[in-house]
C-alpha positions as a Markdown table, in Angstrom:
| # | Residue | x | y | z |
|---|---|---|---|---|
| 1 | Unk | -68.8 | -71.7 | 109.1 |
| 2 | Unk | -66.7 | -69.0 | 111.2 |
| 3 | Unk | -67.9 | -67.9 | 114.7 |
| 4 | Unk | -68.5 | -64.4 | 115.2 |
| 5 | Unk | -64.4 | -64.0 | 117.2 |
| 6 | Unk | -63.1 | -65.5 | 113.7 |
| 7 | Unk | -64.9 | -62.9 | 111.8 |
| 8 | Unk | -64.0 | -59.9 | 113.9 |
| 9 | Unk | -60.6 | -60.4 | 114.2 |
| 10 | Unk | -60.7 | -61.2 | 109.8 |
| 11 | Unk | -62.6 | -58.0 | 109.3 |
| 12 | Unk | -61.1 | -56.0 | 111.8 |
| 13 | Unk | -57.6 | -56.7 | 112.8 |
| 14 | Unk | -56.1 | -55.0 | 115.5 |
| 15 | Unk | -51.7 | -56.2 | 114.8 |
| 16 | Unk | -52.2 | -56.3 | 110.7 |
| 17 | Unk | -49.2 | -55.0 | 108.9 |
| 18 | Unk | -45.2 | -54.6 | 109.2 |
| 19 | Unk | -43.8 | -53.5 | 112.7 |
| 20 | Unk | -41.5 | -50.1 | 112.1 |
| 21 | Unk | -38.2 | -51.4 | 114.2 |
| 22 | Unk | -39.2 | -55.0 | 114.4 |
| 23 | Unk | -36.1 | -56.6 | 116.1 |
| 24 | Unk | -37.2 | -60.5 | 114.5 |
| 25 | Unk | -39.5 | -61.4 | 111.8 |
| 26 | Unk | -40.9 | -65.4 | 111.2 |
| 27 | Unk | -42.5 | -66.6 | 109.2 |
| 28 | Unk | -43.7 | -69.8 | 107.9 |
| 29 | Unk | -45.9 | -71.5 | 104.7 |
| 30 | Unk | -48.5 | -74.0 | 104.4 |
| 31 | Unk | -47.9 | -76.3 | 101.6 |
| 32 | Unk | -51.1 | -78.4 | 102.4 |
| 33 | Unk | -53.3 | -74.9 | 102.5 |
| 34 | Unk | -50.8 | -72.3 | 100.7 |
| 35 | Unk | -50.9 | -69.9 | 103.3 |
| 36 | Unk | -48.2 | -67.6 | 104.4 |
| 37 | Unk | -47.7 | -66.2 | 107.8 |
| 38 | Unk | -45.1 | -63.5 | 108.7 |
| 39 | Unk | -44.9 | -61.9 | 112.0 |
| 40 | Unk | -42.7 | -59.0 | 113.5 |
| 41 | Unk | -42.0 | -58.8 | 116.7 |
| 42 | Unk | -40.5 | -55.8 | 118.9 |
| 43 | Unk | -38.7 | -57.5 | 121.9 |
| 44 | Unk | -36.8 | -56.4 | 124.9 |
| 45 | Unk | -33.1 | -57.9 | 124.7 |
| 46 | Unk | -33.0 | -57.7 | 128.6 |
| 47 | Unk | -35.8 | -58.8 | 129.3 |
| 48 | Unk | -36.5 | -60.8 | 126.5 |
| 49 | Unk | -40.7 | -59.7 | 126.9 |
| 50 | Unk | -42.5 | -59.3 | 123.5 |
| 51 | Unk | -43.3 | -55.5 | 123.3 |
| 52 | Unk | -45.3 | -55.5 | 120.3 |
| 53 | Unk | -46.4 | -58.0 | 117.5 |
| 54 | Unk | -47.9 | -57.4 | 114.2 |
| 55 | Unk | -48.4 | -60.0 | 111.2 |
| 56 | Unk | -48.9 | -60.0 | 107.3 |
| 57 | Unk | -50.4 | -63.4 | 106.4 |
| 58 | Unk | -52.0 | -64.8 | 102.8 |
| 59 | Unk | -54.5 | -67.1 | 103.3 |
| 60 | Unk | -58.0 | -67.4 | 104.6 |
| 61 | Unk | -60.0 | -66.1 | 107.5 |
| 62 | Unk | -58.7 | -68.8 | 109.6 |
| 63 | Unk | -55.3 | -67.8 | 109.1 |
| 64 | Unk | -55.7 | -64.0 | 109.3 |
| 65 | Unk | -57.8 | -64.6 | 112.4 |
| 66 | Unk | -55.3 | -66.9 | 113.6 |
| 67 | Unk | -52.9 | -64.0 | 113.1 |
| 68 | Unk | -54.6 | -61.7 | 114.9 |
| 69 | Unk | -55.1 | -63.3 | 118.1 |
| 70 | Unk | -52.0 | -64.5 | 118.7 |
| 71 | Unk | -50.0 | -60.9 | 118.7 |
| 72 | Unk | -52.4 | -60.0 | 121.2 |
| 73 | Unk | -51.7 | -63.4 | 123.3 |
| 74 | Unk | -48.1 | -62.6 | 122.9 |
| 75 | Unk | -47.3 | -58.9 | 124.2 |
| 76 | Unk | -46.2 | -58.5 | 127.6 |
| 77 | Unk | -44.7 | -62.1 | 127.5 |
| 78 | Unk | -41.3 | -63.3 | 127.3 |
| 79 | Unk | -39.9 | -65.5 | 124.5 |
| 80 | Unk | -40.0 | -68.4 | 126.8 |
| 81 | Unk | -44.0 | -67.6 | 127.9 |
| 82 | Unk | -45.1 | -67.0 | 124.6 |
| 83 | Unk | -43.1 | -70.2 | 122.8 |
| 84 | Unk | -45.3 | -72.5 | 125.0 |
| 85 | Unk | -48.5 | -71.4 | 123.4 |
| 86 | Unk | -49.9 | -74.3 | 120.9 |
| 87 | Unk | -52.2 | -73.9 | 118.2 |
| 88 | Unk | -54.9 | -75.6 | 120.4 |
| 89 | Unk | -54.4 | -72.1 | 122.3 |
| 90 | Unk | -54.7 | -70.3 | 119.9 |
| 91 | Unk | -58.2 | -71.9 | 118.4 |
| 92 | Unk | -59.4 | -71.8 | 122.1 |
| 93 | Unk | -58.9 | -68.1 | 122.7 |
| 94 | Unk | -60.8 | -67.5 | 119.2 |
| 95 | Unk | -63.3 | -69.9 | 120.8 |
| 96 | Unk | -63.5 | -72.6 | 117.8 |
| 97 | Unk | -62.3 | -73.5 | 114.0 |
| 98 | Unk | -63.6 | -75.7 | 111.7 |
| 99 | Unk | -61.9 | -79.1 | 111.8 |
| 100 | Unk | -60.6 | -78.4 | 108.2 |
| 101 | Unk | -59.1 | -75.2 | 109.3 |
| 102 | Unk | -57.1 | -75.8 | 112.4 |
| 103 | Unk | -53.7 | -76.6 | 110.2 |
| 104 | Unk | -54.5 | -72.4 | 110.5 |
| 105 | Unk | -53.6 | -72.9 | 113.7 |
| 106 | Unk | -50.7 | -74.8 | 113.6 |
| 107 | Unk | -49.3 | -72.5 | 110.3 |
| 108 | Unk | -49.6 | -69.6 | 112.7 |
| 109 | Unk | -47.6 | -71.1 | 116.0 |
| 110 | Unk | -44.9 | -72.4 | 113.1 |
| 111 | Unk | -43.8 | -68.9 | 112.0 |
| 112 | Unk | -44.2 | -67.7 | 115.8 |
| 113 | Unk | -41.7 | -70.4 | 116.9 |
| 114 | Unk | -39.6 | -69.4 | 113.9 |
| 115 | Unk | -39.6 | -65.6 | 115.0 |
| 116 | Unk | -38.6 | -66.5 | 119.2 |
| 117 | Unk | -36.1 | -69.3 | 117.6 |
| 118 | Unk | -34.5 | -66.4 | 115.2 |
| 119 | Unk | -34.9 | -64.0 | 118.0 |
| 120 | Unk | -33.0 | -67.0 | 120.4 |
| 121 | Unk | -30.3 | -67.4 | 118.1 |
| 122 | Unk | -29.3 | -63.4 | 117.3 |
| 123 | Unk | -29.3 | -63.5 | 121.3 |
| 124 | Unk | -26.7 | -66.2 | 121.4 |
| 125 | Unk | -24.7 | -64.5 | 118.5 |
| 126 | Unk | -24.7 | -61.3 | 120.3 |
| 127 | Unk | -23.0 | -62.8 | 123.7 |
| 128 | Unk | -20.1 | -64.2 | 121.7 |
């Protein structure tokens, strides 16, 4: 069902767990597939670059894989870079999902667009 990427980065995740100093956390929930995806993120108010990304997420391989992949896509870009990847990104760099499992996917970009869009808006505060 899962192609060998999916299954090394379910049984082996390199960004699993909470991020000590995280500066944003997002997350978001499936109700179609009830998972949960949280992810911290260590970013660079100057330069607004993601320094580090980890997740905690309940759900499936998919989802954890999901997970995974994206942290790694994100470090080293900025807010901006990294809100313009999609979930068809993220299913490409893992190199394939099952058709029933890209809403994965799109669970995973959701709470990654919630962390830049929190992350966005403390930003804004802060200026004031």
């Amino acid at each position: 069902m899962y192609n060998i990427s999916v299954m090394e980065r379910f049984l082996c995740p390199k960004n699993a767990g909470s991020l000590k100093g995280a500066d944003v956390i997002g997350q978001a929930e499936s109700a179609e597939k009830g998972d949960v995806v949280k992810f911290y993120f260590k970013i660079n108010s100057k330069s607004h670059v993601i320094e580090d990304a980890h997740f905690k997420t309940l759900g499936c391989p998919a989802a954890i894989a999901c997970s995974d992949i994206i942290c790694d896509m994100v470090k080293g870009k900025t807010v901006e870079q990294a809100s313009e990847i999609s979930n068809a990104d993220i299913i490409n760099h893992l190199g394939n999902l099952p058709v029933d499992k890209i809403s994965c996917a799109t669970t995973v970009e959701a709470a990654m667009r919630a962390g830049i869009k929190k992350f966005l808006k403390q930003e804004e505060k802060n200026k004031k």
